[in-house]
C-alpha positions in Angstrom: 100.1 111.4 75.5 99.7 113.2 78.9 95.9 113.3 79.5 94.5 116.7 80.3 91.1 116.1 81.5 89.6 116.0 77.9 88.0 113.4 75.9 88.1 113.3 72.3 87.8 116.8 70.3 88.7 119.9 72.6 85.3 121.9 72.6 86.7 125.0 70.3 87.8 122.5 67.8 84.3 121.8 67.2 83.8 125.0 65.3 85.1 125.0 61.8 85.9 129.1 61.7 87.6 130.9 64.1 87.2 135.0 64.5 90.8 136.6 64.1 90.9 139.2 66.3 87.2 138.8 67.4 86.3 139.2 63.7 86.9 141.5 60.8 83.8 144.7 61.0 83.1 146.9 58.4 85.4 146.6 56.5 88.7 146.9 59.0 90.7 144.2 61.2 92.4 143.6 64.0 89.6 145.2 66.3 89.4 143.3 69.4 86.5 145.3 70.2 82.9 144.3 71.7 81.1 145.3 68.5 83.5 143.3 66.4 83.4 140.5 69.1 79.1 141.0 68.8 78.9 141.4 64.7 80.9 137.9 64.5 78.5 136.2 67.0 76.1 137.2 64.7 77.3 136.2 61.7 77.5 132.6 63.5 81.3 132.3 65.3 81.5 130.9 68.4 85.1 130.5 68.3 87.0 134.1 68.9 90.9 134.8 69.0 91.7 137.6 70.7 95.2 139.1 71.7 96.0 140.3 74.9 98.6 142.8 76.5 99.2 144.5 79.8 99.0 147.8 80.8 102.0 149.1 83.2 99.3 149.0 85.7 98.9 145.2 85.7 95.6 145.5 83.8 95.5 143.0 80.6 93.8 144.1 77.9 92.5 143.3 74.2 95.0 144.3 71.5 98.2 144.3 69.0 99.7 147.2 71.2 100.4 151.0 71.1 103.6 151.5 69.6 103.1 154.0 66.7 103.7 151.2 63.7 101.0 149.0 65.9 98.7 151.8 66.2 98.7 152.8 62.6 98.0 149.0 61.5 94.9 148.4 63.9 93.7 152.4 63.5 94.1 153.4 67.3 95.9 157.4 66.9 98.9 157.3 68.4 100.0 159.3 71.3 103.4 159.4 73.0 102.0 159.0 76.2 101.5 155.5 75.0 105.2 154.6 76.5 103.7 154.1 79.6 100.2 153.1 78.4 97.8 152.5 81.6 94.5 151.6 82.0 92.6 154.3 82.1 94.5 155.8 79.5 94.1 152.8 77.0 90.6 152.7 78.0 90.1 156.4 76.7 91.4 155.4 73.2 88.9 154.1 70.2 90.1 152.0 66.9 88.4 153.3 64.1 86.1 154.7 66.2 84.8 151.8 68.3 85.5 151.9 72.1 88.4 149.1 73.2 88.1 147.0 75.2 90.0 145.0 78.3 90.1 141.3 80.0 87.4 142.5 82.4 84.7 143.5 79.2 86.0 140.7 77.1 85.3 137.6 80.7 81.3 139.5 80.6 80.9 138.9 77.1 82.2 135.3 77.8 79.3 135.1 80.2 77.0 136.6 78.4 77.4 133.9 75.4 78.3 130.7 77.3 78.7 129.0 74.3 81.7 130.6 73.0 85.3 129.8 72.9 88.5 132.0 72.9 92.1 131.4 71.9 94.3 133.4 73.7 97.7 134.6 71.7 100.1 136.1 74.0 102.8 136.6 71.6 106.6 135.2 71.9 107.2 136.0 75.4 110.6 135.3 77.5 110.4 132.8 80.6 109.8 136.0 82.9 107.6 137.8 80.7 105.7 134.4 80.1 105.0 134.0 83.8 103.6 137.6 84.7 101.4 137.3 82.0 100.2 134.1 82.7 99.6 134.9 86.2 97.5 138.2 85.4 95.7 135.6 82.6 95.0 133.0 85.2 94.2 134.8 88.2 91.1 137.0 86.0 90.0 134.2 83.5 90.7 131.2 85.8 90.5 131.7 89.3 88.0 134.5 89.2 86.3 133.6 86.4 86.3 129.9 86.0 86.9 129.8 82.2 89.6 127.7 82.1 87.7 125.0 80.1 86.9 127.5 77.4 90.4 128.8 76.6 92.9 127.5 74.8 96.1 129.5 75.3 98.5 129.3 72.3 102.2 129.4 72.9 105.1 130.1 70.5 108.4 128.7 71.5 108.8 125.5 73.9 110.8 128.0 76.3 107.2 129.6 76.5 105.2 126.6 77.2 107.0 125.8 80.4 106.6 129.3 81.5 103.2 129.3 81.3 102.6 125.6 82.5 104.5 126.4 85.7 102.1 129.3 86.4 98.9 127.3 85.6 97.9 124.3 84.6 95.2 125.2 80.9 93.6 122.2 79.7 93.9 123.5 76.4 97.4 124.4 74.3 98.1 124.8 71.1 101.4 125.4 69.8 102.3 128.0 66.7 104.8 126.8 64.0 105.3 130.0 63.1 108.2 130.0 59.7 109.7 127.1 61.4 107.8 124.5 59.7 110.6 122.4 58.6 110.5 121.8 62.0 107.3 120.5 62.2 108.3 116.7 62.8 110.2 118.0 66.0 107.0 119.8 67.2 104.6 117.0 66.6 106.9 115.1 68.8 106.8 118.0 71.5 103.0 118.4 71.7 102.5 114.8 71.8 104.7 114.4 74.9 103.2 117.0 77.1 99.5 116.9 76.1 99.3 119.9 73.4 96.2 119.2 71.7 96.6 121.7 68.9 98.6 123.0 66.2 98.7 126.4 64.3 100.1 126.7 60.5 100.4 129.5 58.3 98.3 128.7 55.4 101.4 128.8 53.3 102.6 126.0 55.3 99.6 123.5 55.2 100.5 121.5 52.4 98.6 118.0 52.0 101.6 116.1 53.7 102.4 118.4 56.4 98.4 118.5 57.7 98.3 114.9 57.2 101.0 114.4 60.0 100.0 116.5 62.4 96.1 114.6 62.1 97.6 111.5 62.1 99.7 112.3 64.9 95.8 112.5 66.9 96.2 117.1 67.1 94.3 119.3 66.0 95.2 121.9 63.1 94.4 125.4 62.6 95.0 127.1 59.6 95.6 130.9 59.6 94.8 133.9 58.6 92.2 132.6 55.8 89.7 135.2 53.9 89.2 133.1 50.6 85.9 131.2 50.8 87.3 128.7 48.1 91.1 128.4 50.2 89.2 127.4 53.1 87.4 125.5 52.1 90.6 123.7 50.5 92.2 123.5 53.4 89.2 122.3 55.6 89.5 119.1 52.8 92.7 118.6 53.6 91.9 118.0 56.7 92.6 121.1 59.0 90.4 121.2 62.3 89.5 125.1 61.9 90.1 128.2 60.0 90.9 131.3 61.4 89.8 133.9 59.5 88.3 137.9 59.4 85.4 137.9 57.3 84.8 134.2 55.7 81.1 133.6 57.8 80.6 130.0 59.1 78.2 128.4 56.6 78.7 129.9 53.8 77.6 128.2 50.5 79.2 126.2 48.7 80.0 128.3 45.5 79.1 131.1 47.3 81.5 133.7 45.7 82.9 137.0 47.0 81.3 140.0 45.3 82.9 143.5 46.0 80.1 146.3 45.6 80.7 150.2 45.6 78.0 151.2 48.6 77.4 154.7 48.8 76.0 157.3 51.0 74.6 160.2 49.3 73.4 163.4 51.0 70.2 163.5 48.2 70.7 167.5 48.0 72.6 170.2 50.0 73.6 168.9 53.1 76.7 169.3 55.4 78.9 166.6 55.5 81.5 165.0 58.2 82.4 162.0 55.6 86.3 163.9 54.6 87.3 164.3 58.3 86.7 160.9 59.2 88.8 159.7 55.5 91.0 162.5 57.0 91.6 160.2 60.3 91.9 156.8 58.8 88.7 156.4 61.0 86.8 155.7 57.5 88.6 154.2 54.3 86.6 155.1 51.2 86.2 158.3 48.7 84.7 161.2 49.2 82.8 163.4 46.0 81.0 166.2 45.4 78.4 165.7 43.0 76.9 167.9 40.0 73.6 168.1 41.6 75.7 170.1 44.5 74.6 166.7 46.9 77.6 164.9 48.3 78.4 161.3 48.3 80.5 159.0 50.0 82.2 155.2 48.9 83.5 152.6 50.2 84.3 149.3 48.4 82.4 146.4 50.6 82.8 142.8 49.8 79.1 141.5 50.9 80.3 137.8 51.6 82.6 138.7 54.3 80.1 141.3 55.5 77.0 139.7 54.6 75.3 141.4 57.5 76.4 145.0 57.0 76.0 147.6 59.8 75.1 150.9 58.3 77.8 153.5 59.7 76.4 156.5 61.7 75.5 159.5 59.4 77.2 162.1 58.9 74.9 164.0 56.8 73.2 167.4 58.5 70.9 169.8 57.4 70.1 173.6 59.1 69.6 173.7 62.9 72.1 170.2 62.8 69.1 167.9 61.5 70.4 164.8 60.9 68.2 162.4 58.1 65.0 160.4 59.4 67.1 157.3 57.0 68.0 156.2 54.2 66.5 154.5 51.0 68.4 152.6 49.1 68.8 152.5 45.5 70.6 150.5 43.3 72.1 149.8 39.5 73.5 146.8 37.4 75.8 147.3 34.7 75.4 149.9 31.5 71.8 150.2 32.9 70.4 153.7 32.8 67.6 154.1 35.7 68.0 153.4 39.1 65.8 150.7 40.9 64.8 151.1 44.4 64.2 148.5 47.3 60.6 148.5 48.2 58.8 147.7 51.5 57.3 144.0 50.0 61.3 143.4 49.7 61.9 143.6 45.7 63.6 146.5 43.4 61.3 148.3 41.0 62.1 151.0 39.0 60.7 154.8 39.9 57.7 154.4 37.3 56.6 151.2 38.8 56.9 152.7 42.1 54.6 155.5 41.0 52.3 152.9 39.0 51.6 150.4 41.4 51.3 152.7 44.4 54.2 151.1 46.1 56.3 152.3 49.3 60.3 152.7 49.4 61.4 150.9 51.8 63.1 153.3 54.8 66.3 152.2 56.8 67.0 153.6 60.1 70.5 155.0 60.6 72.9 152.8 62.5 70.7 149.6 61.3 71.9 146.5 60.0 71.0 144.8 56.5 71.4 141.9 55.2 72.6 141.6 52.0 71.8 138.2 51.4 68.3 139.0 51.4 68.5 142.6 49.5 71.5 142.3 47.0 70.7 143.6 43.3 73.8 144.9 42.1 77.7 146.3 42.3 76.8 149.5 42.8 74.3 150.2 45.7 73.9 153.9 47.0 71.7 155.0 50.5 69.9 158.0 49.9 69.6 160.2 53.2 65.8 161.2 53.7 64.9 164.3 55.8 
């Protein structure tokens, strides 16, 4: 095998989970954006993919695309000035809400955490196509940057791997099966003879034989696009390098099963509400209800492994003269149980008369702040209460 310039496992392949699109984020994926990119780092990935694209301005930046069946997968609203998408005007666009972002953000948040890594898919690209990107890819990340040891560039087609070899030499490639995996004999081969490290395989492709080849053959293996705590870790005992996934967190317990809650935000009384224009949009994806009590609530179904640490959205609650809440409390119920129980400021629930009994505080959440549910799940249905 050609030898180039590494010794041993790539860097990257050190990590056992890999953020798909820079990590799944309240709920949604296929982001690419820098609060996706930040939530992930938080929840412990230091592995990212990320797609890129370039505007007709030469400007690469992170995402599936703007065509109007991309756009309505990732949540970006599609305009038909799109067909000659630039810069500035992708710049100006949001996906569910969150800012984009380009290669220029995307190298400063690189910086900013030295110790992360980023696979870079650029698609099935022609020869010609192949080389301008690559070129645009080199000359920000590489020559300007000097990230070249912490990308691994993944190619699709052997066509494409010669296109972009020509441009620059990476240290790091990995090549994607894609549905030819009959062909994987052929591809092992092909890696081995011009220094690919890595392999990609759909996880309905990484059977016990087919993994063991590719390991044996001295590649790596990545497994995608994972989101079942128990399939990965299945597949990382079969002997897969990493698993690219949205929400599965690196170190997760074992046994540690999903749990899908119904969180709720409830106005507590007559408020106005912006909940139904956002569902409206696509910008939020739960149910909106007007309660008996005249107060308004909405849901959303949250699973709280894959978001263990769960940013609360901004409210949308408002009160006379636009006051918005001071935050939320948060109350919770299991089951056929009757009475609500609250989370307290020493960090357990207690019903209302205990509350009242013992003297005890409610604890307050600021809007826009992140829990953790690890440390404060009770039950499948958990509601925040807007305080003014």
């Amino acid at each position: 095998m050609e030898n180039r310039g590494f010794v041993g496992i790539p860097p990257m392949y050190r990590e056992q989970y890999m953020a798909h699109a820079l990590g799944g984020y309240r709920g949604y994926q296929l982001l690419a954006t820098e609060e996706a990119f930040r939530n992930s780092y938080q929840c412990g990935f230091r592995y990212f993919e990320v797609d890129l694209k370039a505007t007709a301005d030469d400007q690469l930046v992170c995402t599936y695309g703007w065509s109007r069946q991309v756009c309505e997968r990732i949540g970006m609203p599609y305009d038909p000035a799109f067909e000659n998408m630039t810069h500035e005007l992708f710049m100006k666009q949001k996906i569910h809400g969150m800012p984009v972002m380009d290669a220029a953000r995307l190298i400063a948040l690189m910086e900013e955490f030295p110790d992360t890594y980023m696979e870079i898919d650029l698609h099935t690209l022609d020869q010609e196509r192949a080389v301008y990107m690559t070129r645009l890819l080199a000359e920000q990340f590489c020559e300007k940057a000097g990230l070249a040891d912490r990308l691994l560039i993944q190619v699709n087609t052997e066509e494409m791997y010669f296109a972009v070899d020509s441009v620059y030499h990476f240290p790091y490639y990995q090549f994607n099966v894609r549905e030819e995996a009959d062909k994987t004999d052929h591809f092992i081969a092909f890696c081995r003879e011009h220094g690919i490290c890595a392999m990609a395989l759909k996880g309905k492709f990484a059977d016990e034989e087919r993994v063991r080849k590719i390991k044996d053959a001295g590649l790596e293996l990545l497994v995608f696009t994972i989101d079942s705590p128990s399939r990965c870790r299945e597949y990382l005992r079969r002997g897969a390098s990493t698993i690219c996934t949205n929400y599965v967190i690196p170190g997760a317990r074992d046994g540690q099963q999903d749990s899908v809650i119904r969180l709720g935000y409830s106005s507590r009384g007559h408020a106005k509400e912006g909940y139904s224009a956002l569902v409206e949009k696509n910008i939020l994806r739960g149910v909106t209800d007007r309660m008996p009590d005249g107060s308004f609530e909405y849901t959303e179904a949250v699973d709280t492994l894959r978001n263990r640490f769960y940013p609360l959205a901004d409210c949308q609650f408002t009160r006379s003269f636009g006051r918005k809440p001071s935050g939320w409390i948060l109350r919770a119920k299991k089951g056929n149980q009757k009475n609500w129980r609250y989370f307290c400021t020493d960090g357990k629930w207690h019903l209302q008369g205990g509350i009242d009994k013992k003297g005890l505080t409610k604890k307050i959440f600021p809007n826009v702040s992140t829990i953790d549910f690890e440390k404060i799940f009770y039950a499948g249905v958990m509601i925040f209460e807007a305080i003014w």
